[in-house]
N, C-alpha and C positions, 0 to 999 in steps of 0.2 A: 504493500500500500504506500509507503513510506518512498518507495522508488517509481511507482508510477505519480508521486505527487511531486518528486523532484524534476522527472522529464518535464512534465506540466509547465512547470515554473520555466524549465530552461527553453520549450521551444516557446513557449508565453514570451519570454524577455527574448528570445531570436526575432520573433517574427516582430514585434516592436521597435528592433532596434533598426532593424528592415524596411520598416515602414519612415520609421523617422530619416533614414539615411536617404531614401528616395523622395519623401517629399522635399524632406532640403535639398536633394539635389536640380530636382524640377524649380524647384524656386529661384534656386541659382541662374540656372539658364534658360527661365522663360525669359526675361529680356529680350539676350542676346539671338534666342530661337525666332522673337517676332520680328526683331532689327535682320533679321535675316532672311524671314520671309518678305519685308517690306523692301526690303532690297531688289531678291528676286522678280518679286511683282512689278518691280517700275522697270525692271531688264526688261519682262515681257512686254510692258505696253510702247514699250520703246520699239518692239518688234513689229507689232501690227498697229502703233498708229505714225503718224507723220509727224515731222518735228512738230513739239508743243513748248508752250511757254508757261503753261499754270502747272499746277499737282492736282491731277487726276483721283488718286486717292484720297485728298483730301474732301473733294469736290462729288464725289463716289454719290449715287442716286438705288436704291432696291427696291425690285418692282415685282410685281406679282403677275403672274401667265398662265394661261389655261389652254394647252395646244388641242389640236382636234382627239379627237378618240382616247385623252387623258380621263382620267376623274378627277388627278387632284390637280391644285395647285402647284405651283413650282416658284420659284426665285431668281431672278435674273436680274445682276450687282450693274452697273453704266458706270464708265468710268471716262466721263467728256473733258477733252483736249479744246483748248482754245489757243490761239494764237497769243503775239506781241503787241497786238492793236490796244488800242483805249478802248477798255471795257472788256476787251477778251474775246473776238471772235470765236464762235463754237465751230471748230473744220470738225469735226469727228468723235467716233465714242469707241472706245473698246469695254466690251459687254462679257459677261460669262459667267455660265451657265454648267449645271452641274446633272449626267447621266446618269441614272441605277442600272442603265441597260447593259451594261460591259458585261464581259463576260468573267472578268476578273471584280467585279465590282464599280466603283464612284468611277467617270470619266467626267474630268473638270476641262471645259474649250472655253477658250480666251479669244475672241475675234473685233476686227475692225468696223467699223459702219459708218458710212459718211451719214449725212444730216439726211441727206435724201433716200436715205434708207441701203444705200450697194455695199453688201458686203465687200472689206476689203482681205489682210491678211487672216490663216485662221491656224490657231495654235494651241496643239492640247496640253494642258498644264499640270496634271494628273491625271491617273492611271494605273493601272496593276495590271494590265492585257500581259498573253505568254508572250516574250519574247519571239521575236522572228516569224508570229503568225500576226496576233493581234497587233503589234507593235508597226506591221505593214501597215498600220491603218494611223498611228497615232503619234507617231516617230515621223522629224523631219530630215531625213541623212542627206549627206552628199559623198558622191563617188570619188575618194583620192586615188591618184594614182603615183607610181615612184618617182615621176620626173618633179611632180609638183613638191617634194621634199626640198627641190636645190632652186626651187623659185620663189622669189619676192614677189610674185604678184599671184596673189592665191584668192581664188574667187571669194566675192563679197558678196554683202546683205543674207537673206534666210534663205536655209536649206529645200530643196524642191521635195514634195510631198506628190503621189499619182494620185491621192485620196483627198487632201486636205486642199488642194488649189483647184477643187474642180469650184470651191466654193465660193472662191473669189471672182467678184464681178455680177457676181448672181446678186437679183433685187429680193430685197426682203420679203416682200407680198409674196412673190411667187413660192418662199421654201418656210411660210407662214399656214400655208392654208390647208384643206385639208387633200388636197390635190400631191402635195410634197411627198415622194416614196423615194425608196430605195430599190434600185433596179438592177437586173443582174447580165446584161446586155446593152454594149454600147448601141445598139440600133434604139434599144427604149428611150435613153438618155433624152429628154425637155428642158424646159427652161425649169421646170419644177420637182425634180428628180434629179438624183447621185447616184453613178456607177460603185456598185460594192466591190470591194475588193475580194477577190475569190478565197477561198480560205479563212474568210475573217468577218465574213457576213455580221458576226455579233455584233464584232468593234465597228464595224461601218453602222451597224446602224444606231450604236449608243454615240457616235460623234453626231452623226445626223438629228437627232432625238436633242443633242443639247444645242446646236447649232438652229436647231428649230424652234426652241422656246426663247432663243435672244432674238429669233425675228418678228416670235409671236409678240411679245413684251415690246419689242421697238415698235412694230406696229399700233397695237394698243394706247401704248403712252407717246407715240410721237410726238402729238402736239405741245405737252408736258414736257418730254426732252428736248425739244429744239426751241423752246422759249427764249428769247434774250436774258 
C-alpha cells in the first residue's frame, strides 16, 4: 500500500512538473512564434499583391460566406493594399480563406483580387496534403537545373504552379457561383471551372472550395470592401 502510495506521489509531482515546464515554455515563445508568423504573413502578401504603401494587417477586414451547396458559414480575412496617394488609394486585397476539404486536413489559400473583382496571384499557405501527390496541387516549385548553379541571373518573382495559375485572371463572379466545378478534362475547362490535377483530385478540389469562398465573400461584401 505504502508503495503504491509512493509511485502516486512520484508520477503526481512528474506529471506536474511537466506541465509546469511546458507551459513556461509556451509562454516563453508565444511572442517570438506570433512575430514570426506576422513576419511570414507580410512575405506572403508581398507575393500576391502589388507594391503597397499601408499594412494590410493592420487594416485586415473578416467576412462571412455562404458558397452554393454549403450549409455552413465560412470566414474569409481581406487584407487591402492601398497605394502612396493622399488618402491611400485601394489597388487590391489579398483575401484567404480556409478548406476542411484536403485530404490531409485544413488547406489555408492566400490570393490577390483587384477592386474589380480578377483574381490575381494565388498561394496556399497551409497544408498537410502527401507529399508529391497532393502537394502537385499546392506546392509552387520551379525546375533548377546544373548550369543555373554558376549563374547570376537566376529566375525571378513566384514559382509556376499547372494548378494554382489557372486561377489567375479569372473574375470572381464567374468561380462565385454555383456554376464553378472542378473538371477533369481540358476540353470541359470554362470560364467557371478548374482543371484537376490527376492524382490529387482531393487537393484540387479543397484549393478550389477555399478559393471559392474568397470570391463568394468578395462578391457579397464588395461594395463594403471597395468603399473609400
Amino acid at each position: 500500500m505504502k508503495q503504491t502510495a509512493r509511485l502516486t506521489v512520484v508520477l503526481g509531482t512528474t506529471c506536474l512538473i511537466a506541465s509546469i515546464v511546458l507551459a513556461v515554455g509556451n509562454l516563453l515563445t508565444e511572442v517570438p512564434r506570433q512575430q514570426a508568423e506576422s513576419r511570414e504573413r507580410q512575405r506572403n502578401l508581398r507575393v500576391v499583391l502589388p507594391e503597397f504603401a499601408n499594412d494590410p494587417l493592420r487594416d485586415a477586414v473578416t467576412l462571412t460566406t455562404r458558397t452554393p451547396g454549403s450549409s455552413a458559414d465560412s470566414t474569409v480575412s481581406f487584407y487591402p493594399a492601398r497605394d502612396a496617394e493622399q488618402g491611400g488609394r485601394l489597388i487590391a486585397f489579398a483575401a484567404e480563406a480556409t478548406s476542411s476539404l484536403g485530404y490531409g486536413g485544413a488547406v489555408t489559400v492566400l490570393a490577390g483580387v483587384q477592386p474589380d473583382g480578377t483574381l490575381m496571384q494565388v498561394l496556399v499557405t497551409g497544408h498537410s496534403e502527401t507529399p508529391g501527390l497532393g502537394t502537385r496541387v499546392t506546392d509552387r516549385t520551379r525546375t533548377r537545373y546544373l548550369w543555373e548553379a554558376f549563374s547570376k541571373d537566376l529566375p525571378a518573382g513566384l514559382a509556376p504552379s499547372v494548378y494554382l495559375d489557372q486561377f489567375t485572371g479569372r473574375a470572381a463572379a464567374a468561380l462565385a457561383g454555383p456554376d464553378f466545378r472542378l473538371v477533369k478534362s481540358a476540353a470541359e475547362v470554362t470560364d467557371s471551372s478548374v482543371l484537376a490535377i490527376s492524382g490529387a483530385t482531393v487537393s484540387s478540389r479543397a484549393v478550389a472550395d477555399a478559393v471559392q469562398q474568397i470570391c463568394s465573400a468578395f462578391n457579397q461584401h464588395r461594395q463594403t470592401l471597395t468603399q473609400p
